[in-house]
N, C-alpha and C positions, 0 to 999 in steps of 0.2 A: 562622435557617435557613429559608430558602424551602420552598414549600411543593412533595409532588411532582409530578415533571411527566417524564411519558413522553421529553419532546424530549430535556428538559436529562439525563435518561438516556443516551439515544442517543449524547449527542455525548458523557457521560462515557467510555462503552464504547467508542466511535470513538478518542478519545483514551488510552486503555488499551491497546487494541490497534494502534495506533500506535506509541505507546512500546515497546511489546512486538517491534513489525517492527524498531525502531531498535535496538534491544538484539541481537537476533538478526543484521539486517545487521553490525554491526562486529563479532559474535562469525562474521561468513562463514558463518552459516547459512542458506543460501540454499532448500535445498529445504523450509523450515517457514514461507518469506513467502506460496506461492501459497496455502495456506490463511485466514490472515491475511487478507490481502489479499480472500477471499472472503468473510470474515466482515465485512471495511471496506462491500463492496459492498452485503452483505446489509441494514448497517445504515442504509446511506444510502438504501434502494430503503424500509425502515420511515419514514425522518426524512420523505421524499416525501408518506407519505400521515398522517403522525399532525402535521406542522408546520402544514398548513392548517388542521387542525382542534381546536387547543390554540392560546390565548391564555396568553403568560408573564407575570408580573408582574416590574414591574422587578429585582426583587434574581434569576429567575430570565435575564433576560436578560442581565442581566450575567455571570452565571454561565457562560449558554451563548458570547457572545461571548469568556470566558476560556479556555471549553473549543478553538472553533474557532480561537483564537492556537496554542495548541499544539498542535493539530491540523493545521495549517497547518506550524508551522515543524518538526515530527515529520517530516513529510509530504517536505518540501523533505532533510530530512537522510535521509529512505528514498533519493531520490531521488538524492542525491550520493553514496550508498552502494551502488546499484545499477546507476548508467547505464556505469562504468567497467565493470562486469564483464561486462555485456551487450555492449560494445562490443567486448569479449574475445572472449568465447563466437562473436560474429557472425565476428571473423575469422579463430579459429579453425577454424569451420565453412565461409570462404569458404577456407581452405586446403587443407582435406577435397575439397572441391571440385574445387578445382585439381589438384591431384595424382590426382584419380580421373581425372578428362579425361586427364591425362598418361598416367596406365596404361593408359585405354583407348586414347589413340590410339598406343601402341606394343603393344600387345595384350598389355598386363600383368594385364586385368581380371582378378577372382576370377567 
C-alpha cells in the first residue's frame, strides 16, 4: 500500500462523490447534485494548491491516474444524466415565457 498522500485523497473523495452524483442522478434526484457538485469544486480548488506541492511515488501515481479514469467516465455519465433534463427544464421555462408575452399582449397579465 502506498504511502499517504493528500492528492491521492483528493482524487479518492472526488471520485466518491462523483459516484455518489451518478447514483443520485439516475435515482432523478436532482436537487442533492448542486451540493455535490460544490463539494467536487471545493476539492479540486484543494488538488490546485497541495498537487504542486506533493511528489507521488509511483504506486501513488498509479493510483491517482485510476482514481481520475473514473473520475472522468462518473463525470461523463453525470453528464448524460443531466444535459436531457436541463434541456427540459430550459423549454419548459421558454414556454412560461411564451404564454406570459401572450397574456400580456391581450391584457391577461396577473
Amino acid at each position: 500500500m502506498a504511502a499517504s498522500s493528500e492528492v491521492v485523497h483528493c482524487y479518492a473523495q472526488l471520485a466518491s462523490t462523483l459516484s455518489l452524483m451518478v447514483t443520485l442522478a439516475r435515482a432523478r434526484e436532482w436537487d442533492r447534485l448542486p451540493e455535490l457538485e460544490a463539494q467536487c469544486n471545493a476539492l479540486v480548488d484543494r488538488l490546485r494548491v497541495v498537487s504542486p506541492q506533493e511528489t507521488l511515488d509511483p504506486a501513488q501515481v498509479e493510483e491517482a491516474r485510476g482514481l481520475m479514469r473514473r473520475i472522468r467516465a462518473d463525470q461523463q455519465t453525470v453528464c448524460e444524466l443531466v444535459k436531457p433534463q436541463l434541456a427540459s427544464l430550459v423549454a419548459h421555462m421558454a414556454d412560461l415565457q411564451k404564454r406570459s408575452e401572450i397574456d400580456r399582449a391581450y391584457g391577461l397579465s396577473r
